[in-house]
LUMMI-599165 format. One record per atom (N, C-alpha, C, O): x, y, z; atom name; residue in three letters; residue number from 1. Coordinates in steps of 0.001 Angstrom, whole numbers, plus 500000, padded with zeros to 6 digits. Last residue first. Example, Ala and Ser with C-alpha at 12.3 -4.5 7.8 and 13.67 -1.06 7.14 Angstrom:
- 512850	497750	507080	N	SER	2
- 513670	498940	507140	CA	SER	2
- 512900	500030	507870	C	SER	2
- 513409	501138	508039	O	SER	2
- 513190	494310	507800	N	ALA	1
- 512300	495500	507800	CA	ALA	1
- 513200	496700	507800	C	ALA	1
- 514236	496681	508465	O	ALA	1
***
This chain:
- 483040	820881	158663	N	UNK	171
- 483165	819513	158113	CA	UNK	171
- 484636	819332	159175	C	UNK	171
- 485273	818279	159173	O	UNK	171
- 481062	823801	160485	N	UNK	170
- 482273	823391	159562	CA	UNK	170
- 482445	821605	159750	C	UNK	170
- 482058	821052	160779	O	UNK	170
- 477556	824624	159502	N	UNK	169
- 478703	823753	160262	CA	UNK	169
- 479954	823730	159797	C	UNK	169
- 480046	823630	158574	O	UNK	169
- 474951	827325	159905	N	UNK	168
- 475869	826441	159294	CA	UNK	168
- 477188	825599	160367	C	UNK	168
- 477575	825873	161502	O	UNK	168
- 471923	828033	159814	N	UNK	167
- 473167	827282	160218	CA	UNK	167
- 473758	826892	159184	C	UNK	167
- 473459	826390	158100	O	UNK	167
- 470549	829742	157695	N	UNK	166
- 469906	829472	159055	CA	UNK	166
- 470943	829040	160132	C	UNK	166
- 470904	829570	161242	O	UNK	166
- 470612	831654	155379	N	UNK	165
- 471487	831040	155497	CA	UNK	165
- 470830	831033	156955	C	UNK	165
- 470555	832118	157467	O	UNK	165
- 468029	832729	152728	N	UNK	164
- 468516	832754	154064	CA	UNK	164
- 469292	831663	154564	C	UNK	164
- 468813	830563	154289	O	UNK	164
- 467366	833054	149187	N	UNK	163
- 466900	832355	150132	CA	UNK	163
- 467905	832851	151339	C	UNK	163
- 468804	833531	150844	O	UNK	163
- 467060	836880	149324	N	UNK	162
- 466223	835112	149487	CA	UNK	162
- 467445	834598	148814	C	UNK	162
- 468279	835219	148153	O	UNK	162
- 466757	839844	149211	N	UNK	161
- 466629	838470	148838	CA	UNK	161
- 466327	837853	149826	C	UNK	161
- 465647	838056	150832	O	UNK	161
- 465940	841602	152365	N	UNK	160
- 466074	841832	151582	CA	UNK	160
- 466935	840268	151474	C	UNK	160
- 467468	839616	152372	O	UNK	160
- 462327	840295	153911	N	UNK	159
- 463711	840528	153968	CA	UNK	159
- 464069	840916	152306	C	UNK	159
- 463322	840788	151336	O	UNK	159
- 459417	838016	154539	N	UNK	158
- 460212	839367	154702	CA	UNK	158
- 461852	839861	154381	C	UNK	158
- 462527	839300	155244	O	UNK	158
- 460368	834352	154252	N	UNK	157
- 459662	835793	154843	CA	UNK	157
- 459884	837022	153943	C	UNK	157
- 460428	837004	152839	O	UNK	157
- 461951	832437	153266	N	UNK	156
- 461998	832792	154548	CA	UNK	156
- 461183	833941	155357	C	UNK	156
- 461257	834316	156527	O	UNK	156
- 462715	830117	151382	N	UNK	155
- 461497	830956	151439	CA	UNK	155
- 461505	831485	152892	C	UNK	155
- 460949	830752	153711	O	UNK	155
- 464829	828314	152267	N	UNK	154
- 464241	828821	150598	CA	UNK	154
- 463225	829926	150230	C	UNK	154
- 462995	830451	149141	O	UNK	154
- 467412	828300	154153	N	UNK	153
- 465811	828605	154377	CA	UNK	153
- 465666	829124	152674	C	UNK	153
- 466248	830039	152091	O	UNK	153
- 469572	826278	154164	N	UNK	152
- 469398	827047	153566	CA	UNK	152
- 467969	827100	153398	C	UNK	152
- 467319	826288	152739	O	UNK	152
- 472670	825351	155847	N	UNK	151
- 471407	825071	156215	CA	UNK	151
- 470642	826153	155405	C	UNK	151
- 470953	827256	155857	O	UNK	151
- 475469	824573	154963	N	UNK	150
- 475034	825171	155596	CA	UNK	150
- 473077	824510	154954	C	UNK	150
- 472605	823719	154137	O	UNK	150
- 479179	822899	155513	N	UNK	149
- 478110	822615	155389	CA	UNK	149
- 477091	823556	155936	C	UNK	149
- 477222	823767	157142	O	UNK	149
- 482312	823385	154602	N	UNK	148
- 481732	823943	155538	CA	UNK	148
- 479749	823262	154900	C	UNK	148
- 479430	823381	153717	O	UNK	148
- 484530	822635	152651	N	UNK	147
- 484983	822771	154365	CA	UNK	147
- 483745	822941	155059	C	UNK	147
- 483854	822678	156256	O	UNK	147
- 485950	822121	149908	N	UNK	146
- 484617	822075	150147	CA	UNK	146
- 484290	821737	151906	C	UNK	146
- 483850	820648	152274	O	UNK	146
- 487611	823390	147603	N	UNK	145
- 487725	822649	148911	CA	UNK	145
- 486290	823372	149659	C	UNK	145
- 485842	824503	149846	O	UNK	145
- 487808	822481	144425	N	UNK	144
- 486774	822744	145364	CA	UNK	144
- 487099	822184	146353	C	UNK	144
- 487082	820960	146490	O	UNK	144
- 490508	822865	141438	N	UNK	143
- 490204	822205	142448	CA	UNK	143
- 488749	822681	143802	C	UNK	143
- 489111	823820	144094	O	UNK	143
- 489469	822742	138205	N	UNK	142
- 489442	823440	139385	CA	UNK	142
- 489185	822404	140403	C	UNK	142
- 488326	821526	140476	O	UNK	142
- 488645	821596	135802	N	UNK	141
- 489594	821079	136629	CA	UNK	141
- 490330	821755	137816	C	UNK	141
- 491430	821456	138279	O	UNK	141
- 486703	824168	134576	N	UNK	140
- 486862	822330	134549	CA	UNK	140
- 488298	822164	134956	C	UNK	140
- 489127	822733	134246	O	UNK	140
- 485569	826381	137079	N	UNK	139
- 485693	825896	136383	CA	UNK	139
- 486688	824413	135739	C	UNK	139
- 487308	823720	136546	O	UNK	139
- 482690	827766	138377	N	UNK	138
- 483332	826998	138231	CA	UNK	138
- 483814	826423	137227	C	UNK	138
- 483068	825916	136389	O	UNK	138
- 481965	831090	138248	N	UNK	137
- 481548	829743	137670	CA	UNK	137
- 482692	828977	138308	C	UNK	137
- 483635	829626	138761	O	UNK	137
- 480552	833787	139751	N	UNK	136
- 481729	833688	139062	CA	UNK	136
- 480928	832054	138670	C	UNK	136
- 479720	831835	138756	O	UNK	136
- 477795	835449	140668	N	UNK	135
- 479630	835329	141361	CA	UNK	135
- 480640	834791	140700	C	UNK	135
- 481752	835242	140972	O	UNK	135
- 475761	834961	139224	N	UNK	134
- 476462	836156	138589	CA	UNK	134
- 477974	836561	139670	C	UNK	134
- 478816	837453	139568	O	UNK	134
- 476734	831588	138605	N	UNK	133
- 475765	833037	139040	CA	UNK	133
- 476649	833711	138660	C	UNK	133
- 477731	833536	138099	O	UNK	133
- 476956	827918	137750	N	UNK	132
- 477442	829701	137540	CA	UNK	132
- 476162	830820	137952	C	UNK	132
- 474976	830781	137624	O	UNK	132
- 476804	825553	139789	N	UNK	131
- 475758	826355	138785	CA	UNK	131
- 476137	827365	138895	C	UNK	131
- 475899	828011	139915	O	UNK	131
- 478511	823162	140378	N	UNK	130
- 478357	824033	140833	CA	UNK	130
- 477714	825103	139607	C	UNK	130
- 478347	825297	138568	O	UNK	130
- 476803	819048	141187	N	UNK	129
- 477723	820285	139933	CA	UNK	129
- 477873	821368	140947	C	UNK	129
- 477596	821127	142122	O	UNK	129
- 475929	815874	141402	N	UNK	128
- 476654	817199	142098	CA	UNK	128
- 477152	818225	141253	C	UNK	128
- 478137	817938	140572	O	UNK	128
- 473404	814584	140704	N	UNK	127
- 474274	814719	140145	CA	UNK	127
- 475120	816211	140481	C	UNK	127
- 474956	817307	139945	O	UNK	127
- 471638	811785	142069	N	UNK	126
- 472194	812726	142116	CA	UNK	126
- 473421	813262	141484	C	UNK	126
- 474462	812616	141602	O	UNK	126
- 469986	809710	141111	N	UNK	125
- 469765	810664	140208	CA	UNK	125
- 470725	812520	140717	C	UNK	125
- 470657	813653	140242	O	UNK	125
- 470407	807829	142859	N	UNK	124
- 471008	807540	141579	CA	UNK	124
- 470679	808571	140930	C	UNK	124
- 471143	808481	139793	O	UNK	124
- 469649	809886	144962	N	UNK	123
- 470260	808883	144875	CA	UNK	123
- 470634	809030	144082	C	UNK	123
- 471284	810058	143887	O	UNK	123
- 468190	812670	143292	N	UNK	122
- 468345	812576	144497	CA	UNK	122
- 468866	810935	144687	C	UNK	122
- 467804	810428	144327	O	UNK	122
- 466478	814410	141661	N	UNK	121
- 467078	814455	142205	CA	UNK	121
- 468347	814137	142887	C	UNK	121
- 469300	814894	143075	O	UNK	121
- 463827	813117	141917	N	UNK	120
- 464541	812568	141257	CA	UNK	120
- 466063	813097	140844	C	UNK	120
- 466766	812530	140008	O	UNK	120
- 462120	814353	143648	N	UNK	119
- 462969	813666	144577	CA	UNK	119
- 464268	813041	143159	C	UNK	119
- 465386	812622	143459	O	UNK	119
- 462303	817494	144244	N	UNK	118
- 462460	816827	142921	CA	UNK	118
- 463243	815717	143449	C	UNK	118
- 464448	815742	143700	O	UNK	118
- 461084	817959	147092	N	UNK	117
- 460810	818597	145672	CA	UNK	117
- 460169	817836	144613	C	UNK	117
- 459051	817554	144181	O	UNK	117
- 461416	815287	149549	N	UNK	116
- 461775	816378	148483	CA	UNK	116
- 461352	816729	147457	C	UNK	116
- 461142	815829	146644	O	UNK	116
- 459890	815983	152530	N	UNK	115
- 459534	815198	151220	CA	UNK	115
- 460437	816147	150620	C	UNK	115
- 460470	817354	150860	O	UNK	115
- 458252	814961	155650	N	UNK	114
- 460074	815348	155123	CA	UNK	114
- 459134	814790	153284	C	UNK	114
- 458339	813908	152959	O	UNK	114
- 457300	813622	157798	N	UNK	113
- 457401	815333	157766	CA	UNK	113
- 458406	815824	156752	C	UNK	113
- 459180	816773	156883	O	UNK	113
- 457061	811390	157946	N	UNK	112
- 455756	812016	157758	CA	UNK	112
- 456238	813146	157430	C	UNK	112
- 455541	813809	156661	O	UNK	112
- 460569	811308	159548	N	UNK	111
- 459240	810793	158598	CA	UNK	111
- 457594	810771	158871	C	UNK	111
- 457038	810229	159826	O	UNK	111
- 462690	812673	159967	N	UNK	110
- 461355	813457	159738	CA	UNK	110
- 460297	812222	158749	C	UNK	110
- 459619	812313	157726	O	UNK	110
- 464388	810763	160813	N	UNK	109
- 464104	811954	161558	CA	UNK	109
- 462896	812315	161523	C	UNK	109
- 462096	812372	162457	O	UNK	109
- 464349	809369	158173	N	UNK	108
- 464113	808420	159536	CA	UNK	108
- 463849	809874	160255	C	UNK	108
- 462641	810089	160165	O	UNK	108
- 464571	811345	155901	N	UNK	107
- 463734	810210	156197	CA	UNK	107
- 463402	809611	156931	C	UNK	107
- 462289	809092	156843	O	UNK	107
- 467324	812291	157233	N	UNK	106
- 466102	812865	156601	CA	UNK	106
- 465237	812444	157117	C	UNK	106
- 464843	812687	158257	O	UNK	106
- 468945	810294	156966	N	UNK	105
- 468612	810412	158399	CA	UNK	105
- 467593	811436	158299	C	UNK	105
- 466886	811545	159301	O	UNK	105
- 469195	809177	154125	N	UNK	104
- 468844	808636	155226	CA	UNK	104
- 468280	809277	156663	C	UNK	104
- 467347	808801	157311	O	UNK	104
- 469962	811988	153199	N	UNK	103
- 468877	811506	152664	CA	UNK	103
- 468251	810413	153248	C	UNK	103
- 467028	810317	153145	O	UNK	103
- 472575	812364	154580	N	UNK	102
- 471452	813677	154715	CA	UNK	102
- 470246	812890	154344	C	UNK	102
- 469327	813031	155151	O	UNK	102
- 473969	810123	153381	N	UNK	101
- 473715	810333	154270	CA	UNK	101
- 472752	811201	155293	C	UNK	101
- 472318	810873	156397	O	UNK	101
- 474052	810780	150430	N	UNK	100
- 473287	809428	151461	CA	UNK	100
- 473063	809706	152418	C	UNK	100
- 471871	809658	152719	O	UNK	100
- 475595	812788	150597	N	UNK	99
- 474506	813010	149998	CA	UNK	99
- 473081	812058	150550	C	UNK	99
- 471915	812294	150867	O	UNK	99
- 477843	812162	152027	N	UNK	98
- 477372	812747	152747	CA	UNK	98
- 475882	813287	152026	C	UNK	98
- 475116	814026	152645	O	UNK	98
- 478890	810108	149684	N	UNK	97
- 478441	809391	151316	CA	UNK	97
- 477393	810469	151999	C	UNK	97
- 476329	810068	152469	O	UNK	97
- 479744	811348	147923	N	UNK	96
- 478503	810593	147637	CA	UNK	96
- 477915	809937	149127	C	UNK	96
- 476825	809461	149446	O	UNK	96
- 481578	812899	148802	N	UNK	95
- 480068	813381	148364	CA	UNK	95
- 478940	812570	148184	C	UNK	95
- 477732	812806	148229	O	UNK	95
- 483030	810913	149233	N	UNK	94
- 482705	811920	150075	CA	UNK	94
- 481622	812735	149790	C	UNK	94
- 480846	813178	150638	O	UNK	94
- 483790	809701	146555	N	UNK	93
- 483232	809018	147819	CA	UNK	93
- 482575	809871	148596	C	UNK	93
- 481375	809621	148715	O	UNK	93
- 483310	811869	143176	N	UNK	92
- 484053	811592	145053	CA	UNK	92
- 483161	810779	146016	C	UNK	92
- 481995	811096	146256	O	UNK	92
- 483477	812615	140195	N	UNK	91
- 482891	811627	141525	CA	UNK	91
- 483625	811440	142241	C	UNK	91
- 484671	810828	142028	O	UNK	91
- 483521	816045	139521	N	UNK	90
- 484066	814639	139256	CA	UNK	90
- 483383	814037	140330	C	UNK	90
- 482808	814654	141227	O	UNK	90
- 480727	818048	139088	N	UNK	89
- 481512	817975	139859	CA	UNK	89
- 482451	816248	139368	C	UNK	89
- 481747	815375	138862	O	UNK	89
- 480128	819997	136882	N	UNK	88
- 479519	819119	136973	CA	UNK	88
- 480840	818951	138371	C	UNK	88
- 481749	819775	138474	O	UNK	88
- 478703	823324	136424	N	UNK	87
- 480312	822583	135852	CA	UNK	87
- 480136	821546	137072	C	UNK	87
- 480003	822025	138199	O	UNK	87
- 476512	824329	134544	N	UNK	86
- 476557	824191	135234	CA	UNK	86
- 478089	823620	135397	C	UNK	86
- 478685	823476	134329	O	UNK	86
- 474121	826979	133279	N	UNK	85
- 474819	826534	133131	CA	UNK	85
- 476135	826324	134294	C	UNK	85
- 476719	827252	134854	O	UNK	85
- 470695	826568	131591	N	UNK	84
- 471673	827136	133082	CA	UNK	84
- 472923	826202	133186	C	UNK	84
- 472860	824972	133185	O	UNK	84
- 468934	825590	130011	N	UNK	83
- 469786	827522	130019	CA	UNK	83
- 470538	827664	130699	C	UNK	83
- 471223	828687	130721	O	UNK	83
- 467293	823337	129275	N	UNK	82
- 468329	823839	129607	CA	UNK	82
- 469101	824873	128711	C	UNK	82
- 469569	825001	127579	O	UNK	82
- 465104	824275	130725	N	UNK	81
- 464967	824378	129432	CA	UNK	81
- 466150	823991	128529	C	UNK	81
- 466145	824204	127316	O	UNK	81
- 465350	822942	133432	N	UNK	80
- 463725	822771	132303	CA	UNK	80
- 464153	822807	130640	C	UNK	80
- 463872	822045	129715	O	UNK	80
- 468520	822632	133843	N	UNK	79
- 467346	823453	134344	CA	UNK	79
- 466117	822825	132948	C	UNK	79
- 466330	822414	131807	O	UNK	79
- 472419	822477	132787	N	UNK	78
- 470643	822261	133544	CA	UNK	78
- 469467	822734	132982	C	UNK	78
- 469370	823176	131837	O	UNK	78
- 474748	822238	130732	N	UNK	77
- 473318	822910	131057	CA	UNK	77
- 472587	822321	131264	C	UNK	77
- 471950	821617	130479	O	UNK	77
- 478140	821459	131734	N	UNK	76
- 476756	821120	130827	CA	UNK	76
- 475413	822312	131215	C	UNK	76
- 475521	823139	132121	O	UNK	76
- 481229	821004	131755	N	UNK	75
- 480435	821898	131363	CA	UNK	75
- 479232	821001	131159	C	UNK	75
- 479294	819954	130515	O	UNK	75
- 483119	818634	133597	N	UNK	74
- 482682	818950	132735	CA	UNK	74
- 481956	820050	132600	C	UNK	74
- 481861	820438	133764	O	UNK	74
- 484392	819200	136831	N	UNK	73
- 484486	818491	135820	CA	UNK	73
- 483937	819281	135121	C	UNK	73
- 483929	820475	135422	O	UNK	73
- 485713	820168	139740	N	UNK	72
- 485103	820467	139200	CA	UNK	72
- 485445	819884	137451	C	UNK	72
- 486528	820099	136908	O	UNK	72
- 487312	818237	142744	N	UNK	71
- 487562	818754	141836	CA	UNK	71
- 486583	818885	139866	C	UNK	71
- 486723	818034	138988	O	UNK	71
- 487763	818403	146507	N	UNK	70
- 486354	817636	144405	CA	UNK	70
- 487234	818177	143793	C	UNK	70
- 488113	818701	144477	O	UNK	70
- 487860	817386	149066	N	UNK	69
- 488623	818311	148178	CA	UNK	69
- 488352	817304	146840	C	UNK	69
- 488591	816166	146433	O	UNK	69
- 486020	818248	151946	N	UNK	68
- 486021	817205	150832	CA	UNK	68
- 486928	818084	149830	C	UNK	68
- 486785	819304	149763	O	UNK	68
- 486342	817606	155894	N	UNK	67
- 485850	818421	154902	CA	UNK	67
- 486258	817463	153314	C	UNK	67
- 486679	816308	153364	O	UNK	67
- 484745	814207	157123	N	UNK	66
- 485645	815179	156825	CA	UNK	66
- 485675	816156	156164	C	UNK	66
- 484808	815958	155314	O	UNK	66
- 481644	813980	158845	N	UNK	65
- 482490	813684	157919	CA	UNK	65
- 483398	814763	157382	C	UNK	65
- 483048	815928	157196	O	UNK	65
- 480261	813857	161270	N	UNK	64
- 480602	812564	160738	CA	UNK	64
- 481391	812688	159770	C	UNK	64
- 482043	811676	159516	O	UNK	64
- 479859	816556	162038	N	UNK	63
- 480684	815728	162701	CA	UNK	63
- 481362	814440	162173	C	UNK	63
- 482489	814013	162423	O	UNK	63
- 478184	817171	159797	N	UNK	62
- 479815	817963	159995	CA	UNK	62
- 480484	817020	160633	C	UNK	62
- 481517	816544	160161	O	UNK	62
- 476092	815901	160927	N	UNK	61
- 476556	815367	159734	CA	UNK	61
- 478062	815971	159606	C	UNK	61
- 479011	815236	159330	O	UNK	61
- 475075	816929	163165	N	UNK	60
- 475892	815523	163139	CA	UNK	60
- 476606	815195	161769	C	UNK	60
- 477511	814375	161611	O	UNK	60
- 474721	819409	162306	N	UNK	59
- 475763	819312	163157	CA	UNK	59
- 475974	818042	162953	C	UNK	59
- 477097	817782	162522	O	UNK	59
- 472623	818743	160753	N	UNK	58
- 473689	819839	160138	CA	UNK	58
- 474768	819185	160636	C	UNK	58
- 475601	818560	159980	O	UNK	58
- 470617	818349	163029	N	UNK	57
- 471295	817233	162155	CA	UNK	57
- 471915	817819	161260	C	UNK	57
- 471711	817023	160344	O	UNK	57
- 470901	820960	164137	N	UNK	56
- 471094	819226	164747	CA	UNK	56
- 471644	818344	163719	C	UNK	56
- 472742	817800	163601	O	UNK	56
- 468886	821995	161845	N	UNK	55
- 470474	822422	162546	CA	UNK	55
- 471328	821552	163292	C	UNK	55
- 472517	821475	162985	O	UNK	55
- 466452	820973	162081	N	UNK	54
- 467461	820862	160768	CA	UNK	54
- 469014	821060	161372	C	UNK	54
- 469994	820321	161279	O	UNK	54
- 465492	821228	165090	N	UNK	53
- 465618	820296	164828	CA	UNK	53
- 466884	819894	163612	C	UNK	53
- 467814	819099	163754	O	UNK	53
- 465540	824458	164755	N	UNK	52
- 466806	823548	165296	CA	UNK	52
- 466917	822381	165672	C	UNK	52
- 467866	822009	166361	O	UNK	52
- 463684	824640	162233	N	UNK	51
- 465447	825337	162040	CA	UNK	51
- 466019	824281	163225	C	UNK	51
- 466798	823386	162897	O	UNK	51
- 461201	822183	162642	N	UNK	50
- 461881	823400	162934	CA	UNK	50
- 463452	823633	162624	C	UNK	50
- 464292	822754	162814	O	UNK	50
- 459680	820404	160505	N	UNK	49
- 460426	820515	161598	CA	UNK	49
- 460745	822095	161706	C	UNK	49
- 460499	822967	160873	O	UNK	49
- 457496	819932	158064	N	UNK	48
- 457424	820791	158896	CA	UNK	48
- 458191	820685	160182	C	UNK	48
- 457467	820861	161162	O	UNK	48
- 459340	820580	154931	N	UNK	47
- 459349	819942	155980	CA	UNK	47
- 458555	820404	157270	C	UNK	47
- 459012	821476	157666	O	UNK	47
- 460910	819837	151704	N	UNK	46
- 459829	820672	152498	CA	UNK	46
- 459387	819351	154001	C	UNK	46
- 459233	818133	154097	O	UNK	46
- 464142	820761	150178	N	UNK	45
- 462830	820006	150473	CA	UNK	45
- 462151	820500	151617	C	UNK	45
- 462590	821357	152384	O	UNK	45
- 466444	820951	147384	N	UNK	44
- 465394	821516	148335	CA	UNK	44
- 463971	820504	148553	C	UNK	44
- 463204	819888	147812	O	UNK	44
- 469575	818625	147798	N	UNK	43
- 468196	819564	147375	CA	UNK	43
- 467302	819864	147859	C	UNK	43
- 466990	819247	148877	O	UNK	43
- 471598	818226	149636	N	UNK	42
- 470047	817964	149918	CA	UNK	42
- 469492	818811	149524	C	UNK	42
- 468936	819695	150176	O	UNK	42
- 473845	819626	148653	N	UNK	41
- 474340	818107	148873	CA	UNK	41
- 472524	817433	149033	C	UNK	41
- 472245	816317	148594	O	UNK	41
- 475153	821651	145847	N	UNK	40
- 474145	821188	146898	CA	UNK	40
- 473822	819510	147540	C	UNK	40
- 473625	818492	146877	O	UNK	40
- 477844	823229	146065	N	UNK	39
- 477352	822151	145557	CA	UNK	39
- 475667	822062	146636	C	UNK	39
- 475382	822380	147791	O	UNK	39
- 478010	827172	144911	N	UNK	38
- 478004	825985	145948	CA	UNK	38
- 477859	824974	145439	C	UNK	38
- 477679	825095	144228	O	UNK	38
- 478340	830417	144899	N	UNK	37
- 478500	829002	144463	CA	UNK	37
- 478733	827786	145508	C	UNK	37
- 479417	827625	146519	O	UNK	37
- 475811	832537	146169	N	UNK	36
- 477769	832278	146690	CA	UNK	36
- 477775	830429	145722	C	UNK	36
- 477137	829464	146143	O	UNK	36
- 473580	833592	144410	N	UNK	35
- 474168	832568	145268	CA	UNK	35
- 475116	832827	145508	C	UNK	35
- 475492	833743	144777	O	UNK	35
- 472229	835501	142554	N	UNK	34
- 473689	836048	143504	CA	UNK	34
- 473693	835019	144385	C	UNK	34
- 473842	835488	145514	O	UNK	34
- 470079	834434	141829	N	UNK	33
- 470933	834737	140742	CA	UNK	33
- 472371	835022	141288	C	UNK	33
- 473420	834839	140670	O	UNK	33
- 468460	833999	143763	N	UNK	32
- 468759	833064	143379	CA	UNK	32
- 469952	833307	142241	C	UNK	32
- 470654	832371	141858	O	UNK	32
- 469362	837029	146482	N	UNK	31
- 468832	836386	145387	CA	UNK	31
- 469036	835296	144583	C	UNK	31
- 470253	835336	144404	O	UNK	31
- 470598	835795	149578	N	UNK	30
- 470928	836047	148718	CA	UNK	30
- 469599	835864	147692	C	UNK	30
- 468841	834906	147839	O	UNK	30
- 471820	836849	153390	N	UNK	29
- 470290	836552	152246	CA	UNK	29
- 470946	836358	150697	C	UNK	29
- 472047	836907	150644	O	UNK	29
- 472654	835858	156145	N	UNK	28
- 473339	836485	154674	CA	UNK	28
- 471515	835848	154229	C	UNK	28
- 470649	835031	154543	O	UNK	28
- 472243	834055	158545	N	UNK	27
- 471579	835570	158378	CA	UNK	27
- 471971	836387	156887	C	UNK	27
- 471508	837507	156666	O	UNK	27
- 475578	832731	159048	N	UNK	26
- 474724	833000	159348	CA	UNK	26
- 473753	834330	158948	C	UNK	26
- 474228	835465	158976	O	UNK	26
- 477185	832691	156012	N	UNK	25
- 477412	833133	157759	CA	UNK	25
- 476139	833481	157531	C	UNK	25
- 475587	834088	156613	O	UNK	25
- 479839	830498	154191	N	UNK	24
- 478307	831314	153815	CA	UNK	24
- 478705	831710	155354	C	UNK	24
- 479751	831431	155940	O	UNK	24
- 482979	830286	152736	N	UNK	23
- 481916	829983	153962	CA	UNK	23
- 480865	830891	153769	C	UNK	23
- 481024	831978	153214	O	UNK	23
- 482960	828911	149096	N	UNK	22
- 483196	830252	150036	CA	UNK	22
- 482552	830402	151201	C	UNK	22
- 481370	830692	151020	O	UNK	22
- 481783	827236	148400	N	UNK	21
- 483144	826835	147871	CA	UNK	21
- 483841	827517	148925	C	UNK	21
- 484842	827141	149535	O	UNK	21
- 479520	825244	150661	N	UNK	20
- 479822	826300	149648	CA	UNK	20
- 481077	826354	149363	C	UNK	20
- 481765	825551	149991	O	UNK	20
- 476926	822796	150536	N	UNK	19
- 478721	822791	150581	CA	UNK	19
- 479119	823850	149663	C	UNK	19
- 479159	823765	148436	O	UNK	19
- 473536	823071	151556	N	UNK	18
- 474986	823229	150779	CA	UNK	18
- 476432	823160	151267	C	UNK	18
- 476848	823505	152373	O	UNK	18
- 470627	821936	151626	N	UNK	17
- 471584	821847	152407	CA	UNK	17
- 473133	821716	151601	C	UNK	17
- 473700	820703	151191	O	UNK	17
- 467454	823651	152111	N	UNK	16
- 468571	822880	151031	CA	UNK	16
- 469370	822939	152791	C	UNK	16
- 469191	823354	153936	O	UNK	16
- 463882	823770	152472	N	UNK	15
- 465039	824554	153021	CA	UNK	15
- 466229	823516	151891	C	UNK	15
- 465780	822775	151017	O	UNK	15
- 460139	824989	153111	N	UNK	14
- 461277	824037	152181	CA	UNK	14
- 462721	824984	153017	C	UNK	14
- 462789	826025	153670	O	UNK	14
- 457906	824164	155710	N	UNK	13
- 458662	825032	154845	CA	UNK	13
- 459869	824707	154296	C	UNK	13
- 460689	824124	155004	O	UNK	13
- 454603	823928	156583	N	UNK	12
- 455650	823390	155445	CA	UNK	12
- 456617	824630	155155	C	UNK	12
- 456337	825696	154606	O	UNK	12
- 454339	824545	160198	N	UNK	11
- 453802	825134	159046	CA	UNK	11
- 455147	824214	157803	C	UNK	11
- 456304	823961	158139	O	UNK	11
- 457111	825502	162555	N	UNK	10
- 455573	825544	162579	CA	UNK	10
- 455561	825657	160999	C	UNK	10
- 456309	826423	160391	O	UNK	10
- 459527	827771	163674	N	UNK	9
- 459128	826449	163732	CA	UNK	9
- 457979	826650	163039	C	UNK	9
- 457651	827814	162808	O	UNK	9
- 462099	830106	163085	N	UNK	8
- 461043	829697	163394	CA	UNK	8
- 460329	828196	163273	C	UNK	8
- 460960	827469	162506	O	UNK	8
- 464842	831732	164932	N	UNK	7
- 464699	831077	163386	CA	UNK	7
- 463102	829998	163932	C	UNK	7
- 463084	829315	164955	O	UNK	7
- 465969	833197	166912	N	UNK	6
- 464669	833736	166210	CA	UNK	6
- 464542	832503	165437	C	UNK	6
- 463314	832420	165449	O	UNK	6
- 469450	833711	165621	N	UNK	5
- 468548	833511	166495	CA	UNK	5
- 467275	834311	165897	C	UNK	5
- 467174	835253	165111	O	UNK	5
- 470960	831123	163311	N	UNK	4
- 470101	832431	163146	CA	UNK	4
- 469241	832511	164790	C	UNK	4
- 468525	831577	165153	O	UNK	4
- 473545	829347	164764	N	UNK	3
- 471836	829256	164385	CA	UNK	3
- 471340	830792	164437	C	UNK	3
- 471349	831497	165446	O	UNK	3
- 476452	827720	164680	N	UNK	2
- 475656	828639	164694	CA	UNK	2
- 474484	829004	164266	C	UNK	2
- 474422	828949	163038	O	UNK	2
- 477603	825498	167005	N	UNK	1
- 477242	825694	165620	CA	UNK	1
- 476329	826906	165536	C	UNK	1
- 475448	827023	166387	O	UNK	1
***
């Protein structure tokens, strides 16, 4: 599986964990506005493990579960104010397993060391979409083959954009 070499340990640092529509690769940076569309399966959360502790469990999770073919639902708008606009994903087993699943072994892995964001978020409050950037949108009854799981440093340093692609796995 592939791991940014260098990728650092030590200190709180938030990271996600996405299912992109389009394989992300290692070391790509993007501004929040130029994402590669994605679902996010482990909203962003803060942790003090290291990249190849996270990367590990990347890997088991690829291992455990098949890639996922969604297919993109409704229109709505996210965010605080809502401005952002999002195309909701239909409900799939598969998402909903591998959402649990990141959020269980989270918790047991890193406990003391693991908190999300917005935990609300997150179980019954997860609600899978893909959030239009300036790459394109998703749209309602588009099929999403959803093949590859990556590891997403939120704050990574130095560099041109943000956030940083650390690992990723194929499903």
């Amino acid at each position: 599986m592939p791991l940014l070499p260098g990728a650092h340990d030590g200190g709180w640092r938030r990271f996600a964990v996405v299912l992109p529509l389009v394989p992300m690769a290692v070391g790509e940076r993007y501004a929040v506005r130029d994402w590669p569309l994605h679902v996010t399966i482990a909203p962003v959360f803060r942790t003090t493990a290291g990249t190849p502790l996270l990367a590990h469990v990347l890997g088991d999770a690829a291992r455990g579960h098949a890639p996922l073919a969604c297919t993109a639902g409704a229109e709505e708008l996210f965010g605080a104010r809502h401005d952002t606009p999002v195309a909701l994903v239909e409900p799939h087993p598969g998402l909903e397993s591998l959402h649990s699943w990141f959020s269980r072994r989270l918790a047991a892995e890193l406990a003391g060391r693991f908190a999300y964001e917005n935990p609300h978020f997150t179980g019954a409050g997860f609600r899978p979409h893909v959030t239009a950037t300036s790459r394109g949108r998703a749209i309602p009854g588009q099929r999403l083959d959803l093949a590859q799981l990556a590891l997403v440093d939120m704050a990574p340093g130095p560099g041109p954009g943000r956030p940083e692609v650390v690992a990723v796995a194929a499903l």
